[in-house]
Each structure stands twice: as structure tokens, then as C-alpha cells.
Backbone as a chain_set.jsonl record, in Angstrom:
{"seq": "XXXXXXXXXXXXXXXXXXXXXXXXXXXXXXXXXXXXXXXXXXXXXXXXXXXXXXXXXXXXXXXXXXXXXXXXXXXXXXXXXXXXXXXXXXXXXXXXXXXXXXXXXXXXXXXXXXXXXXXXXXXXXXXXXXXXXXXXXXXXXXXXXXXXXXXXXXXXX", "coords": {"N": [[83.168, 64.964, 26.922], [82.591, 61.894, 25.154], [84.913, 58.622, 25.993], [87.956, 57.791, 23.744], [87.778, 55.271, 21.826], [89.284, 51.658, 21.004], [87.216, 49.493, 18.995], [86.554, 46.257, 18.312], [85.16, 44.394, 16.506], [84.823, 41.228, 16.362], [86.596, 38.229, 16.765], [89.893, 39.038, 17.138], [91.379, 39.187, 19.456], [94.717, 38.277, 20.665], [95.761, 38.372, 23.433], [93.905, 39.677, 25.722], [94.718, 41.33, 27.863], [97.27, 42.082, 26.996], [96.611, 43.953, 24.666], [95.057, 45.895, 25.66], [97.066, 47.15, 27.284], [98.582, 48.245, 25.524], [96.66, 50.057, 23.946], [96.375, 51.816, 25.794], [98.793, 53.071, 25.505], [97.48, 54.548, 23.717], [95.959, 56.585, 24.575], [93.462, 55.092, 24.321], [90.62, 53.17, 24.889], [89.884, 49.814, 24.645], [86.991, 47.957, 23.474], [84.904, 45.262, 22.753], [83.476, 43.151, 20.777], [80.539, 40.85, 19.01], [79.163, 41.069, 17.113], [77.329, 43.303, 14.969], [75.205, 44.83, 15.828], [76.101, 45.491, 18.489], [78.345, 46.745, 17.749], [77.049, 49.118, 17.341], [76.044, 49.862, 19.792], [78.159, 50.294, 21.042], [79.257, 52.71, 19.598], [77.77, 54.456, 20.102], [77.708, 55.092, 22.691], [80.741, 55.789, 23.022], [83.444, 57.164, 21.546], [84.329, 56.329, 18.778], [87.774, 55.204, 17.262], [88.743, 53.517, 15.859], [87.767, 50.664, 14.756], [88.506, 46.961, 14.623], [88.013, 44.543, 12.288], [86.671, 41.396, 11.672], [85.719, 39.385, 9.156], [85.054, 36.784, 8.888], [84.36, 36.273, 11.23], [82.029, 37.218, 11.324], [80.68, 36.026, 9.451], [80.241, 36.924, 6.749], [81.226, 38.585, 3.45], [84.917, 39.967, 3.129], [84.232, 42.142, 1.794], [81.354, 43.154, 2.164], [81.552, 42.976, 4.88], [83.171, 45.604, 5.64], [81.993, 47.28, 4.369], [79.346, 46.986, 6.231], [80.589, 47.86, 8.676], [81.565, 50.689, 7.887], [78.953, 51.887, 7.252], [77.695, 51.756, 10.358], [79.452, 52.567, 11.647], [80.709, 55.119, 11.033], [82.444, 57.182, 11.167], [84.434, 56.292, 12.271], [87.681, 54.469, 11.642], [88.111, 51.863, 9.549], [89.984, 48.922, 10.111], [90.831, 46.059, 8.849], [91.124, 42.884, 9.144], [92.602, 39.826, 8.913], [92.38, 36.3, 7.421], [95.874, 34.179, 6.867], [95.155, 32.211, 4.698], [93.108, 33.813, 3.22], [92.54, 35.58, 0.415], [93.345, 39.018, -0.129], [93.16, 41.906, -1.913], [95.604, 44.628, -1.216], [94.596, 47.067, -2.716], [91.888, 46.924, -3.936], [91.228, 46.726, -0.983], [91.705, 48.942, -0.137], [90.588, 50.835, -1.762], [88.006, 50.563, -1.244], [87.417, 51.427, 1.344], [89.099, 50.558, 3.759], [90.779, 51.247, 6.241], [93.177, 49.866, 7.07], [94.701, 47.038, 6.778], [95.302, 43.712, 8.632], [97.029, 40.842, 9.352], [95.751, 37.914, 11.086], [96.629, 35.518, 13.375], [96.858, 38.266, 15.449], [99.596, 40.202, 15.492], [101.639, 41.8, 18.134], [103.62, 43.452, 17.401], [103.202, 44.426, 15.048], [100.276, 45.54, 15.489], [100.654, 47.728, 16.914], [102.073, 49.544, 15.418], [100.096, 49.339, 13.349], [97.835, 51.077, 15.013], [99.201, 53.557, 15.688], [99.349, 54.778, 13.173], [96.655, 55.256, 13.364], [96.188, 57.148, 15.098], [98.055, 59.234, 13.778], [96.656, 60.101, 11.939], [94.215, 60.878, 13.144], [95.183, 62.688, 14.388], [96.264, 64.645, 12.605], [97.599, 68.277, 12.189], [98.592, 69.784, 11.293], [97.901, 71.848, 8.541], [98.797, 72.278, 4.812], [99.127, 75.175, 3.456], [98.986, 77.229, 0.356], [101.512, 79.525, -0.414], [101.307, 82.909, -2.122], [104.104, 84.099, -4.516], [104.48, 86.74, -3.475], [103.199, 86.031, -0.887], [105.569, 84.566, -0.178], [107.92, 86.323, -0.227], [107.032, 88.376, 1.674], [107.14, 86.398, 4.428], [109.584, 85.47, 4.898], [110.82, 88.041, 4.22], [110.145, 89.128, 6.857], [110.656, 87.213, 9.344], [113.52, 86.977, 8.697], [113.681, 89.956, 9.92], [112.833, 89.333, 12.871], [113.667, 87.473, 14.622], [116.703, 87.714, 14.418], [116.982, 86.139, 11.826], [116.245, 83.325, 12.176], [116.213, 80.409, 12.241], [114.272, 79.654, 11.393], [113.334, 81.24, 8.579], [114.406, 79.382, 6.79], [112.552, 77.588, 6.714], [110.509, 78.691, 5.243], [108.989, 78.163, 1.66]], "CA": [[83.484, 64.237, 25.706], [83.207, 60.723, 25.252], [86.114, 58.21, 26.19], [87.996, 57.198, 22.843], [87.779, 53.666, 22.102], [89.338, 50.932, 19.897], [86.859, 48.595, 18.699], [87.201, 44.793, 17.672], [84.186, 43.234, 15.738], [85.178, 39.527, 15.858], [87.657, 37.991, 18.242], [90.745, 38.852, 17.047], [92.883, 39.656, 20.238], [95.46, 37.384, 21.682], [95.48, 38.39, 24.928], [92.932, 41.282, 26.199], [95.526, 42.401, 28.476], [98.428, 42.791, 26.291], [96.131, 44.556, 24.054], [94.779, 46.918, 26.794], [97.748, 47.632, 27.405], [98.56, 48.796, 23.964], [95.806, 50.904, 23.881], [96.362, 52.827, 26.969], [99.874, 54.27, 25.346], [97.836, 55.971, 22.993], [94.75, 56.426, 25.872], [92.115, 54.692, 24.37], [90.175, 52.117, 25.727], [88.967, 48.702, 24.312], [85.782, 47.084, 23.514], [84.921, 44.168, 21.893], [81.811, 42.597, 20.431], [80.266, 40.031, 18.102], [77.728, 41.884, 16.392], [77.435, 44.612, 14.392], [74.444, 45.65, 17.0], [76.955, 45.501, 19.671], [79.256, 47.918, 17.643], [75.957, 50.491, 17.231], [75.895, 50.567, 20.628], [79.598, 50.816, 21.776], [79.524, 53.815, 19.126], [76.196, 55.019, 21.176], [77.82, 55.782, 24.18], [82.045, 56.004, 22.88], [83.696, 57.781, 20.531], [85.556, 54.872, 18.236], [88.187, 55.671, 16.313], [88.899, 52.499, 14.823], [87.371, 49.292, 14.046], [88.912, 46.34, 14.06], [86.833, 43.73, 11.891], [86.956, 40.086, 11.068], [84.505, 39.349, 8.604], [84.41, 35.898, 9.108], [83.782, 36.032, 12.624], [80.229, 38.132, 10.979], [80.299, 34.995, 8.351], [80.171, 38.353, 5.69], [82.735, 38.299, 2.621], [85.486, 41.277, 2.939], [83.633, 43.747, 0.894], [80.045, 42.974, 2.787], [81.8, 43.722, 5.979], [83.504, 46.684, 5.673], [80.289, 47.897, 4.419], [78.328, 47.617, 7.553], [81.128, 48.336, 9.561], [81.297, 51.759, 7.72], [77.79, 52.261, 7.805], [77.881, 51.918, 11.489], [80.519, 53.296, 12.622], [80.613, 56.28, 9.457], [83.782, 58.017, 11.961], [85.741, 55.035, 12.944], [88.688, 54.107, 10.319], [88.241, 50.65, 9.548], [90.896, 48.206, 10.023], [90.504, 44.569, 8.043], [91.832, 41.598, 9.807], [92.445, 38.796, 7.621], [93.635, 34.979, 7.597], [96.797, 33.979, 5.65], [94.206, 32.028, 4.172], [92.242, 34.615, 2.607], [93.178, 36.386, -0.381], [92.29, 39.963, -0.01], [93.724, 42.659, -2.662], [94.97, 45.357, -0.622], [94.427, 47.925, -3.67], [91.117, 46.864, -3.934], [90.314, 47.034, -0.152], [91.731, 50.496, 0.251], [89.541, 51.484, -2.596], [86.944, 50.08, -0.684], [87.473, 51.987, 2.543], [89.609, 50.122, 4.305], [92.338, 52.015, 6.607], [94.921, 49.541, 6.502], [95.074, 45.405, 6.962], [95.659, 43.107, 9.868], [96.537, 39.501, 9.624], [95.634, 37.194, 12.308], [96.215, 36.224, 14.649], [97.206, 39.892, 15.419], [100.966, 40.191, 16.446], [101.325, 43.093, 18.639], [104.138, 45.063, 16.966], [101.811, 45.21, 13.764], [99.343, 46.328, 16.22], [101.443, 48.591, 17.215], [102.542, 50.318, 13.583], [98.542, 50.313, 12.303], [97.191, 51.909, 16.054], [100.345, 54.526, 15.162], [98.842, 55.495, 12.207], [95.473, 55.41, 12.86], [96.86, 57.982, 15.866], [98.923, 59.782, 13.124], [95.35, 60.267, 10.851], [92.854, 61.562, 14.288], [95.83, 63.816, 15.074], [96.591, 65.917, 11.73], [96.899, 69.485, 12.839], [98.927, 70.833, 10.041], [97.333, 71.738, 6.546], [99.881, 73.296, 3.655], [98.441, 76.862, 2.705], [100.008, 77.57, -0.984], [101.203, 81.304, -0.576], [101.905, 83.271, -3.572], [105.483, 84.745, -4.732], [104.33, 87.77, -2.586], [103.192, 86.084, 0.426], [106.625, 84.14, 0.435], [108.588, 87.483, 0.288], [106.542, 88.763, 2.943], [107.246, 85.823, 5.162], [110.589, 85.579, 4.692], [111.589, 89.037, 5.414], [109.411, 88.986, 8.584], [111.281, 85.808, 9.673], [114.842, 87.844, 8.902], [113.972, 90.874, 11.059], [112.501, 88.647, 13.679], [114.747, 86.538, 15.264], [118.073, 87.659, 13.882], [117.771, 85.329, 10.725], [116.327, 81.959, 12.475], [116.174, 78.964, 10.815], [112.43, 79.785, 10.661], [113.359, 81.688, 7.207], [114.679, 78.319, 5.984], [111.891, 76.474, 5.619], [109.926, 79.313, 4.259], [109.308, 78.03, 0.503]], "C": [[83.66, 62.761, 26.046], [85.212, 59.918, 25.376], [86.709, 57.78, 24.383], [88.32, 55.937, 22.848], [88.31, 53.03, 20.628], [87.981, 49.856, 19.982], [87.488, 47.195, 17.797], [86.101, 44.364, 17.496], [84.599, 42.021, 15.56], [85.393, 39.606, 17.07], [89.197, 38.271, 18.082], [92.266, 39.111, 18.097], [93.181, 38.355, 20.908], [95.619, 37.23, 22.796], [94.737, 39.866, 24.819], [93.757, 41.899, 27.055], [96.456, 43.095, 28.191], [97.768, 43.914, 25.1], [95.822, 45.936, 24.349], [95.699, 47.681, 26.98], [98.62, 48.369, 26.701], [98.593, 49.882, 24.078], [95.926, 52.189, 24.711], [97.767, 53.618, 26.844], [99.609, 55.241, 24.589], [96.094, 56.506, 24.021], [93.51, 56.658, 24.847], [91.514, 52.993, 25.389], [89.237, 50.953, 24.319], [87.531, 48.042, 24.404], [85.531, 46.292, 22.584], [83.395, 43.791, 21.829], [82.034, 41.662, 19.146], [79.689, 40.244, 16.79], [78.013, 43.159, 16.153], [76.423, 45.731, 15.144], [75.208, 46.54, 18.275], [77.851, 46.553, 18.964], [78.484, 49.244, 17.534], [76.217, 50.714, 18.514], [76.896, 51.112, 21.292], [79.486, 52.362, 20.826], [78.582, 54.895, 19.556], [77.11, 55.747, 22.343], [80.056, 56.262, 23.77], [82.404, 56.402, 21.424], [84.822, 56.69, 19.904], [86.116, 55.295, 17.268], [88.763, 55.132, 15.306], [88.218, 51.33, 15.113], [88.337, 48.645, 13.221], [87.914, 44.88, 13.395], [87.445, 42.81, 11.201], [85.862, 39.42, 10.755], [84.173, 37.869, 8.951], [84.0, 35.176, 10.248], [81.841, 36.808, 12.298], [79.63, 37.363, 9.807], [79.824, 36.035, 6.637], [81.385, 38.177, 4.877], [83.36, 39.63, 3.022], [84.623, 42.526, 3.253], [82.361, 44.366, 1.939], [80.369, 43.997, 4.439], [82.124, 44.891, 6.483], [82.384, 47.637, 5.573], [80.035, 48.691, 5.554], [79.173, 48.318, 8.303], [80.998, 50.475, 8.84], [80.044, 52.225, 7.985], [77.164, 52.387, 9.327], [78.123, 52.044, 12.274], [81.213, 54.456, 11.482], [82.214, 56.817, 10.099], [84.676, 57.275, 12.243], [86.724, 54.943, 11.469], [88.886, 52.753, 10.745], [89.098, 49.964, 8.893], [90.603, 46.672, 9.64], [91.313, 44.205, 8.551], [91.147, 40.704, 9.032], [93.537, 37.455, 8.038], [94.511, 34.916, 6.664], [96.01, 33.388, 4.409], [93.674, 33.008, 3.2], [93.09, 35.233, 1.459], [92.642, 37.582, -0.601], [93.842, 40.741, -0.916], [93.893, 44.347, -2.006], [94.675, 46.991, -1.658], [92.857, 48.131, -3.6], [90.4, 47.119, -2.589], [89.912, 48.157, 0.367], [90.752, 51.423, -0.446], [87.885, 51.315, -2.43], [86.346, 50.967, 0.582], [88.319, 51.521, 3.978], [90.798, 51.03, 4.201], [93.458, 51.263, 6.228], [94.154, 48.153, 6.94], [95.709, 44.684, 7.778], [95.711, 41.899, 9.442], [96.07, 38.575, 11.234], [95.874, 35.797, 12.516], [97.153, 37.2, 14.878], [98.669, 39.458, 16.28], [101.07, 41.68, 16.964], [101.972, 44.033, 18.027], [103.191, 45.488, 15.708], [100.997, 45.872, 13.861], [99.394, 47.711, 16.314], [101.694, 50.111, 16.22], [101.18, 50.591, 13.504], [98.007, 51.162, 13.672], [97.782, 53.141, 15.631], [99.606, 55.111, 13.801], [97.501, 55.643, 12.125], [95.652, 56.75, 14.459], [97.081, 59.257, 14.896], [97.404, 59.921, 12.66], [94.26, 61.303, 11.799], [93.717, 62.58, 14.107], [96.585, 64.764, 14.125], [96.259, 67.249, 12.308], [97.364, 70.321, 11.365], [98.615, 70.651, 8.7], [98.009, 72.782, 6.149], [98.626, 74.177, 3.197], [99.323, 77.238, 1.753], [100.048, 79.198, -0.372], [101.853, 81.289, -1.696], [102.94, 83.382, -3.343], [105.59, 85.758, -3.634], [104.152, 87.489, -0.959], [104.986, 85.466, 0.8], [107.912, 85.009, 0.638], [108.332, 87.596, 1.777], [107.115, 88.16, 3.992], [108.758, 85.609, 5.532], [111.212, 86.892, 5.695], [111.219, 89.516, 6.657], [110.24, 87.862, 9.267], [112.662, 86.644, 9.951], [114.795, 89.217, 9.833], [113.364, 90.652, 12.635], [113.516, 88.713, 14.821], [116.326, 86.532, 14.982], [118.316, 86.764, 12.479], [117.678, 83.829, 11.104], [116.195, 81.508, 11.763], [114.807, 78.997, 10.516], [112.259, 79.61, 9.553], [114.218, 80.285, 6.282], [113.761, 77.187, 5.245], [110.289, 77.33, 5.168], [110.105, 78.772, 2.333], [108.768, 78.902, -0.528]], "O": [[84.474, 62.319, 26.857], [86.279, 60.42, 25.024], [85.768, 57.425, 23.672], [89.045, 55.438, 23.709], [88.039, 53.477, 19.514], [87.739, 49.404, 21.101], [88.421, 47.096, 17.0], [85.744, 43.727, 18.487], [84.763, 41.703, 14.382], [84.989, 40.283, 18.015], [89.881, 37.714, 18.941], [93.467, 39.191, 17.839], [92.415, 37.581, 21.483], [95.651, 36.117, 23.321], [94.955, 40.824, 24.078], [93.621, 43.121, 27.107], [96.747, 44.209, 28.626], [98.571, 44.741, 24.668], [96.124, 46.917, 23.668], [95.485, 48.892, 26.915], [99.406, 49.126, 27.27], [99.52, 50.678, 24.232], [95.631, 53.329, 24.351], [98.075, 54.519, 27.623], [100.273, 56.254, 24.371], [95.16, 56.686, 23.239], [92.851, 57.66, 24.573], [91.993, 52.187, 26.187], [88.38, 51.222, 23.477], [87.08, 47.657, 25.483], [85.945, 46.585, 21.462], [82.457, 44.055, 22.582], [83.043, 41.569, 18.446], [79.798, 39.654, 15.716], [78.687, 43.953, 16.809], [76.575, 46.952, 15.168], [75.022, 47.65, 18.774], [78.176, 47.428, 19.766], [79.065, 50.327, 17.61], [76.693, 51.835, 18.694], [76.801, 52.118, 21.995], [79.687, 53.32, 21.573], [78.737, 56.091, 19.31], [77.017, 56.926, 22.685], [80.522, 57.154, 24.479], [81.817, 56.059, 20.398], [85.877, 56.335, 20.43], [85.471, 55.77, 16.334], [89.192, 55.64, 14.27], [88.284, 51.196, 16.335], [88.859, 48.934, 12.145], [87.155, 44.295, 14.166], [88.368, 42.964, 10.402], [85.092, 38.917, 11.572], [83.016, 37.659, 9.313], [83.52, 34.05, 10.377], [80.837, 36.786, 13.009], [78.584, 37.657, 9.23], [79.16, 35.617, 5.689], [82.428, 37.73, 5.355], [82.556, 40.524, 3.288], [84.393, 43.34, 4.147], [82.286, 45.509, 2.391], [79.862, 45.008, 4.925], [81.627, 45.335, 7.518], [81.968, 48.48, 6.368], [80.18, 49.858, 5.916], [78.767, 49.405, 8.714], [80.352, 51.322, 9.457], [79.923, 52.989, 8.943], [76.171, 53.098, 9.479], [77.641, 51.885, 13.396], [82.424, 54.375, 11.278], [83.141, 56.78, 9.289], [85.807, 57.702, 12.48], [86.339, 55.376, 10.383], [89.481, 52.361, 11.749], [89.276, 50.012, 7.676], [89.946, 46.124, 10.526], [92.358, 44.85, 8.642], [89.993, 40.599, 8.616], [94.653, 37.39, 8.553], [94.247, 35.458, 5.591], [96.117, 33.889, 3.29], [94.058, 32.713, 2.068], [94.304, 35.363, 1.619], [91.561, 37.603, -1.19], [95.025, 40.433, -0.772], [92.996, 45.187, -2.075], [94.575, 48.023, -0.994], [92.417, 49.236, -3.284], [89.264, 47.592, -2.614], [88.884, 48.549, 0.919], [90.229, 52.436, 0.02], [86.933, 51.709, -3.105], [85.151, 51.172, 0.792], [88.16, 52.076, 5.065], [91.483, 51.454, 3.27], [94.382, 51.574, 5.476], [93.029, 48.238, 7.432], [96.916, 44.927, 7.781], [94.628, 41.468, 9.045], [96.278, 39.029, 12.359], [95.308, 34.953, 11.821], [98.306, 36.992, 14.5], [98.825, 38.732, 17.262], [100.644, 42.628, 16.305], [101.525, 45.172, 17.889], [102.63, 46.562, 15.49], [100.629, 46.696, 13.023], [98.6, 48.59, 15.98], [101.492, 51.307, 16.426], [100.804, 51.762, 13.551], [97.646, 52.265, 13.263], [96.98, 53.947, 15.159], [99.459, 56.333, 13.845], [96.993, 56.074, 11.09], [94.51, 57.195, 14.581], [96.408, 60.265, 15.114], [96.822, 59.691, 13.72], [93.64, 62.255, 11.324], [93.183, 63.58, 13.627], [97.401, 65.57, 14.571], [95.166, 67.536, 12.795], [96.755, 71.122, 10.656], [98.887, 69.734, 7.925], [98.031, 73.892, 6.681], [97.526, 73.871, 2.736], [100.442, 77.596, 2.12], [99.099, 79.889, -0.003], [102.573, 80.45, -2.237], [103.327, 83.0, -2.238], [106.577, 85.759, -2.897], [104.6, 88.167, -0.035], [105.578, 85.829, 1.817], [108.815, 84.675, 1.405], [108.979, 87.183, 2.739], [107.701, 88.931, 4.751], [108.979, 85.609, 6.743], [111.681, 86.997, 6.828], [111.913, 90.218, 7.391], [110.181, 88.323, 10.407], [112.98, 86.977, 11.093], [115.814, 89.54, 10.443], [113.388, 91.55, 13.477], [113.964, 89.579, 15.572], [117.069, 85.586, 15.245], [119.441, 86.612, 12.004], [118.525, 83.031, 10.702], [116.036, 81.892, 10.604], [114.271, 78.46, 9.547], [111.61, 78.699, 9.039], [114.542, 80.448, 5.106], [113.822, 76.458, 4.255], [109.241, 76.761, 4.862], [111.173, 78.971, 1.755], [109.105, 78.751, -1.702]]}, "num_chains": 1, "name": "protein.A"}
């Protein structure tokens, strides 16, 4: 299996080492590029699980960018980095496809928080299964002749 990788379309890191070093608490690895070519091919050979993109390092408005970036990286969850400057709606970007919003220049704990959730999003394991009235009997009194009555049967609903 490929390595997983953050990507950065633009330039937006402050330091490449403090960044790196980021990265490697949740073990991915960094790559950076200019070009939206350059992100075909990092996604060629690495499995990317986010994209970070700064459109006007791709001279592209917002909307334009996200675009390609989706279109060429369809699996990555793309992260928008934005100047104070800019006025970006984030209602509108989320409805766009945009994971979440970065200003820049990138401060690390922010970094920090959106990597964390774009972590928290790859790594869903648990999906709610409605049971009926019947299955939640069931479960229940399986739970009570179990374990003596663990707290299991508590968060049976």
C-alpha cells in the first residue's frame, strides 16, 4: 500500500520542517508542488488524503480551484487556504466541496485542528445500525446475562 501523503498545491508552508513534523504524528508524509500536473503525479505514485490548495498560487478563483483539485485528486479532502484578504463564504465553499478552510500564512495549531479532522474523517469505523424494539430487547438482555449487568446494557438504546 502506498505511503499516505499530505499534499500542498501552492506554497503555503512556513517552515517544511515544522510541518513535517506535524505530519509524522499522524504518519503521513508531505509533498508539495506548483501545478496541478505535479499533484496528478504525487497522486500517481501516493495515496493523498488531503490537499492543501492556494488558488492564487494556480492564479484560479476559489471555485475554479477546488474544481481541478477535486477532479484530480477525486479521494483527497480538499482543504482551501485563503488570504485575510480574500473573501471566501465558508457556506458556499463547503457546498462546493471544500473540507474545511485555512488562512495563511498557515499557523500550525490550526494546522493542527484541520489535519485532526481530516484524520477523524479517513478513520470512521463506527456506523449507527437502527435496531428495532425487538432487536433492543434482545441486546439488552444478552448484555444482562453476560457480564453480570455491565455498563454495556447502558448504552444499549
Amino acid at each position: 500500500m502506498a505511503q499516505e501523503a499530505i499534499a500542498v498545491l501552492g506554497n503555503p508552508t512556513n517552515g517544511r520542517g515544522a510541518m513535517e513534523s506535524l505530519l509524522a504524528e499522524f504518519e503521513w508524509s508531505l509533498e508539495n508542488t506548483l501545478t496541478l500536473d505535479g499533484l496528478a503525479e504525487i497522486c500517481a505514485r501516493q495515496d493523498v488524503v488531503a490537499v492543501l490548495v492556494d488558488p492564487v498560487v494556480l492564479e484560479l478563483s476559489w471555485q475554479r480551484a477546488l474544481a481541478a483539485v477535486q477532479a484530480v485528486a477525486p479521494r483527497a479532502l480538499p482543504i482551501l487556504c485563503y488570504r485575510f484578504s480574500s473573501a471566501i463564504d465558508w457556506s458556499e465553499a463547503s457546498a462546493a466541496g471544500a473540507f474545511h478552510m485555512l488562512s495563511l500564512p498557515l499557523d500550525l495549531g490550526e494546522l493542527r485542528q484541520s489535519l485532526g479532522f481530516v484524520w477523524a474523517e479517513k478513520n470512521k469505523r463506527f456506523h449507527v445500525i437502527p435496531l428495532t424494539g425487538e432487536e433492543r430487547s434482545r441486546a439488552r438482555g444478552n448484555t444482562k446475562r453476560g457480564a453480570g449487568g455491565s455498563s454495556a446494557a447502558a448504552h444499549v438504546a
